[in-house]
C-alpha positions in Angstrom: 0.0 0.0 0.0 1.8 3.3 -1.1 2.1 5.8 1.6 2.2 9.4 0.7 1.1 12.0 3.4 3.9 12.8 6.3 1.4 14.0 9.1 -0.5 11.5 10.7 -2.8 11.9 13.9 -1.2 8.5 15.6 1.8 6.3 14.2 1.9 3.2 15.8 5.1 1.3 15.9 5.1 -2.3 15.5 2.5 -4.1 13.3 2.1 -7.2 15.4 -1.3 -7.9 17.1 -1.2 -5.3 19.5 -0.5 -2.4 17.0 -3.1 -3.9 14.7 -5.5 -3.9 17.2 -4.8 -0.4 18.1 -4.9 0.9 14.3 -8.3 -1.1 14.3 -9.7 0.9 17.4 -8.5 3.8 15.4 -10.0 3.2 12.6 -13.6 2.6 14.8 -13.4 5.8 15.9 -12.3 8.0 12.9 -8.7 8.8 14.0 -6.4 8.6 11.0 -3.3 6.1 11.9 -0.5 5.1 10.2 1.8 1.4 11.2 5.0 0.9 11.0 7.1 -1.9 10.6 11.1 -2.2 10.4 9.8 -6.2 8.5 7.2 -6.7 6.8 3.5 -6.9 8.1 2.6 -9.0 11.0 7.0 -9.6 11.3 6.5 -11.4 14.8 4.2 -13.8 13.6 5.9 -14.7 10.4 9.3 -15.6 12.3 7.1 -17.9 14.5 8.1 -21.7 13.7 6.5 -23.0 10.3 4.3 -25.5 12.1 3.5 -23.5 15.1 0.0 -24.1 17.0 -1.0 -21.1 19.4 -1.5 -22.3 23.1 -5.6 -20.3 23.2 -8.0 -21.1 21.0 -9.5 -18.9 18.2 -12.2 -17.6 20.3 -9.9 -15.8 22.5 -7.1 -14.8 19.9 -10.0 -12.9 18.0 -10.6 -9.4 17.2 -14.3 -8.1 18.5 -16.6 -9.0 15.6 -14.3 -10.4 13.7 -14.2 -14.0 13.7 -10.7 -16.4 13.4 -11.6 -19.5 11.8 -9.5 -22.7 12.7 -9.2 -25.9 11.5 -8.0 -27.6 14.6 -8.8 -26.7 18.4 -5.7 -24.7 18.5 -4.7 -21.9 15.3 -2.2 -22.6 13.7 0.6 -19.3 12.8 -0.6 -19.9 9.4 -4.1 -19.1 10.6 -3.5 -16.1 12.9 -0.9 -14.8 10.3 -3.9 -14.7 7.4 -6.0 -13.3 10.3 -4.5 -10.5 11.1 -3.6 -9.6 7.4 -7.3 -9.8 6.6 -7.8 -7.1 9.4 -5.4 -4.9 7.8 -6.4 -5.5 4.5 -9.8 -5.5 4.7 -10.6 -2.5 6.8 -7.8 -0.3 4.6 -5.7 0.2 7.7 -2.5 2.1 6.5 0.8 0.5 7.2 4.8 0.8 5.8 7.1 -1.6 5.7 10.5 -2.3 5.9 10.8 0.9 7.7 13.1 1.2 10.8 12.2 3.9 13.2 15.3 5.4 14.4 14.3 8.0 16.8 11.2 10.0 18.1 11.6 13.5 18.9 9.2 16.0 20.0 8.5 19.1 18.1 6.1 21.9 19.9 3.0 19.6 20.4 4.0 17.1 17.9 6.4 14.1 17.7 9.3 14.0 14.6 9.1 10.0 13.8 12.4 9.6 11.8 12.4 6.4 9.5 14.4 4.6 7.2 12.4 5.9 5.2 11.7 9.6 5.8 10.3 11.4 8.3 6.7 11.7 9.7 4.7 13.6 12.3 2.3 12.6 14.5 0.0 13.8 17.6 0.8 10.7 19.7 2.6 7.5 18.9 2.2 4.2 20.0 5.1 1.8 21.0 3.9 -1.6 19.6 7.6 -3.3 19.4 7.3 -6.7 21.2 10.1 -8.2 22.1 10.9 -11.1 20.1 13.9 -8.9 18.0 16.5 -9.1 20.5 17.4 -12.1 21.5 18.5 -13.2 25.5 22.8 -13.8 24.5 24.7 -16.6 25.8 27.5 -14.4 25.3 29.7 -17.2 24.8 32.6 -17.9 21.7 31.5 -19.4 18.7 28.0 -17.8 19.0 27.8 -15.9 16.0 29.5 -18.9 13.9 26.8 -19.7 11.1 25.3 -22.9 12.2 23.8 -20.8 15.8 20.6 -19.2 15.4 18.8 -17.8 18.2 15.2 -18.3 16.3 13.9 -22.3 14.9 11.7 -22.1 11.7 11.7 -25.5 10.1 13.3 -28.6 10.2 13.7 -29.9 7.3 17.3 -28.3 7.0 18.4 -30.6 9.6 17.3 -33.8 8.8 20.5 -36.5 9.6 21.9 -34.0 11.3 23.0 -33.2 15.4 21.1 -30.7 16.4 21.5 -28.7 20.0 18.7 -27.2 21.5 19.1 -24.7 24.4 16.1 -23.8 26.7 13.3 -25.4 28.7 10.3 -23.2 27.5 7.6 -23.5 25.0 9.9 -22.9 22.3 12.8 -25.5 23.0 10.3 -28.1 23.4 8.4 -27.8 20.3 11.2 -27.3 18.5 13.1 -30.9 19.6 9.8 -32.9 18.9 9.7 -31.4 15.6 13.3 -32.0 15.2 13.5 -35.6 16.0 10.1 -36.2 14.6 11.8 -35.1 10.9 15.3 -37.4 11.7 17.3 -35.1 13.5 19.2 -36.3 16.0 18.3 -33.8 19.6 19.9 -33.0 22.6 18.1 -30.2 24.6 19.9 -28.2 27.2 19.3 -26.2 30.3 20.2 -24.6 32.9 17.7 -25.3 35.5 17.0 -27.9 37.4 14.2 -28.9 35.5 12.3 -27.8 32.5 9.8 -25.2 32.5 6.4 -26.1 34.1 4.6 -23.8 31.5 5.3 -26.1 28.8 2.1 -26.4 26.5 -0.2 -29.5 28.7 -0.3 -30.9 25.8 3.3 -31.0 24.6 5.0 -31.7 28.2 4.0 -35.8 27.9 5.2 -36.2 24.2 8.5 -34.3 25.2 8.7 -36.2 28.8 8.1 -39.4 26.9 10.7 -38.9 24.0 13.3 -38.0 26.3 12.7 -41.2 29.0 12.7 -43.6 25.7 16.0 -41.4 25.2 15.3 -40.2 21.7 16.1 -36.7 23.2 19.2 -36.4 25.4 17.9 -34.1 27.8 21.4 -32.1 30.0 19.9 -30.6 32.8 22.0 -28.2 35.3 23.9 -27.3 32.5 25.2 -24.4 30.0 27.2 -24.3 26.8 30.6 -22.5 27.3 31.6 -22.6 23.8 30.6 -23.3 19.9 32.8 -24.9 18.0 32.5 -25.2 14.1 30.9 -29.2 14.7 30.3 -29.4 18.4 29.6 -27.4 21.5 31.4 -27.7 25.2 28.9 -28.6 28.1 29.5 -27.9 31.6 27.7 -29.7 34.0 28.3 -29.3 37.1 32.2 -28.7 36.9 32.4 -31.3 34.5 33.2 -30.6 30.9 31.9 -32.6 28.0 32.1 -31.9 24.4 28.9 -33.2 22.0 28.2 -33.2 18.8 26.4 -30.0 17.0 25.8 -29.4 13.0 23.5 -26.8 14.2 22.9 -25.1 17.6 19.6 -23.2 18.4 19.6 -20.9 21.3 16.1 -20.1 22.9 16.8 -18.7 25.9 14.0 -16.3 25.6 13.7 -12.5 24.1 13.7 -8.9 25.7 12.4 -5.5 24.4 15.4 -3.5 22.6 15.7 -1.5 26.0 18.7 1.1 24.5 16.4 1.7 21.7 13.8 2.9 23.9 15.5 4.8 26.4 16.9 7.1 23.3 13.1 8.0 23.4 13.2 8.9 27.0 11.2 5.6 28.7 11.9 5.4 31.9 11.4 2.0 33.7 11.3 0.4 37.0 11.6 -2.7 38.9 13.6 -6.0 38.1 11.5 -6.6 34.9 12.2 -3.2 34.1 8.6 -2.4 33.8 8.1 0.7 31.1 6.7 3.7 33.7 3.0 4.1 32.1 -0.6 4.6 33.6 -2.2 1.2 33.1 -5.7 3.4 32.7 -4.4 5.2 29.6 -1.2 3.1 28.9 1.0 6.9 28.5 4.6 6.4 29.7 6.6 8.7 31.5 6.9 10.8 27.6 3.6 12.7 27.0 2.3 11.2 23.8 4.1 8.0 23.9 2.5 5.2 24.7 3.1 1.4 25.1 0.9 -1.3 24.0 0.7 -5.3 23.7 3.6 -7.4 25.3 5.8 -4.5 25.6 4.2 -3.5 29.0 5.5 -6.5 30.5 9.5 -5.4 30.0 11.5 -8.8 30.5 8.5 -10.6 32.1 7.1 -11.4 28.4 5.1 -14.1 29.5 2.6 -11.7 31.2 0.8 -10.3 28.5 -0.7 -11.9 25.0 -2.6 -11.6 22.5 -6.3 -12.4 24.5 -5.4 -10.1 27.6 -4.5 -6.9 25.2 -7.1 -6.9 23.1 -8.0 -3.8 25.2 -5.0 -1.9 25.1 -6.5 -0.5 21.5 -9.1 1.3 23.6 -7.2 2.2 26.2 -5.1 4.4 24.2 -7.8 5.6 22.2 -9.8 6.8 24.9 -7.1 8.8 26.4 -5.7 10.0 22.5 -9.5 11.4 21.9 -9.9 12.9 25.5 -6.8 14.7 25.6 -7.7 16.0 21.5 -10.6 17.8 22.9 -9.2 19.6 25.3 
């Protein structure tokens, strides 16, 4: 969708379903806004693993009045990636892509959004970023070798192959049943104790049994020290082993791009470094910024989704229109 005019009532950052479903809001109640998008449309989504089924179902994952059809009990990212397309495409909501937003200044009453691809002004803008871009670092040699990624797609690649998994979440598990399940050969690693009691319900026996039949090798209490070009070093417990790796995946979890937004003038608080906003209104600490979707939660991600943000849209709208008036 060409883009022409520069001044825009709202610019929302981030075209994921938070900033979708505050463009949508918007658009409900005739405020002009404009998404932006440093990927392309929905990029959060579409980096999701190919074969991906959300943990909710498609009742809870909807839009108001707008209805997410499914095939199976759970959507699949396929699903909820057409879904929220359709909501952009068929309600006209305005959006650029590929276009990096490299600072936000304000100017009188207004805010300066300077782009990758120009600049644009706005009344208020909304910070919609996620924070599935930057990547939680082992910070360890040999982790920027080609062969380490710190995001799993497909598995297909990897067939015959050793593949190391690090993490105990969602994402590591999913990812090693797929792995194995297309003749990889897995070993899952991670620092705790055990492995993440919020593993998907359905997931956690599958995963449980693989590894007891020991079709995953599963290295608990443990953490990679180095990458090597065909293998990784293990310590466990003092003890240093070296296994096999033709590909290492690191999913140790994801953070908002915190430098990013303190160039903007976010303040934040607390462990989780929490952004400082109002949860009434969702305006931060910078009149005419605010936050909305998984960004509120700072480094606590698991916090807030897609079915308990479908009001931060209206939230934000409420406020933008109240404080327009005045």
């Amino acid at each position: 969708m060409p883009v022409i005019e520069c001044d825009w009532p709202l610019i929302i950052v981030g075209s994921g379903p938070a900033g979708i479903g505050v463009a949508l809001e918007a658009k409900r109640r005739g405020v002009r806004a404009l998404l932006l998008d440093r990927g392309c449309l929905c990029n959060t989504i579409y980096n999701f693993p190919d074969r991906m089924l959300f943990f909710s179902t498609a009742d809870l994952l909807e839009f108001s009045g707008i209805p997410l059809v499914a095939e199976g009990a759970k959507p699949s990212r396929r699903e909820v990636l057409d879904y929220f397309t359709r909501i952009v495409l068929s309600n006209n909501l305005p959006f650029l892509t590929d276009c990096e937003v490299k600072a936000i200044v304000s100017s009188g009453q207004s805010k300066v959004v300077r782009t990758s691809q120009g600049d644009f002004t706005s009344n208020a803008v909304v910070l919609a970023t996620g924070s599935y871009d930057k990547p939680n670092l082992l910070n360890v040699p040999g982790e920027s070798l080609p062969h380490v990624s710190h995001y799993y797609s497909d598995a297909h690649p990897f067939i015959g192959k050793d593949v190391v998994i690090v993490g105990g979440k969602n994402s590591a598990a999913e990812s090693a049943l797929e792995l194995l399940r297309s003749g990889a050969r897995v070993t899952l690693i991670h620092r705790g104790k055990t492995l993440s009691p919020s593993i998907k319900y359905w997931i956690r026996p599958d995963l449980d049994n693989r590894i007891r039949e020991g079709n995953i090798m599963l290295h608990l209490n443990s953490r990679i020290v180095e990458i090597r070009k065909r293998s990784v070093l293990l310590d466990s417990a003092g003890v240093l082993t070296e296994l096999p790796a033709d590909a290492a995946f690191l999913l140790t979890g994801y953070n908002p791009d915190y430098n990013w937004l303190r160039t903007l003038g976010l303040e934040f608080e607390g462990d989780a470094e929490l952004p400082m906003h109002d949860p009434d209104t969702l305006v931060t600490n910078v009149p005419g910024i605010y936050v909305a979707g998984v960004l509120i939660a700072g480094r606590e991600t698991s916090r807030v989704f897609i079915e308990n943000s479908r009001t931060h849209g209206e939230k934000i709208l409420a406020h933008y229109l109240s404080i327009s008036k005045q």
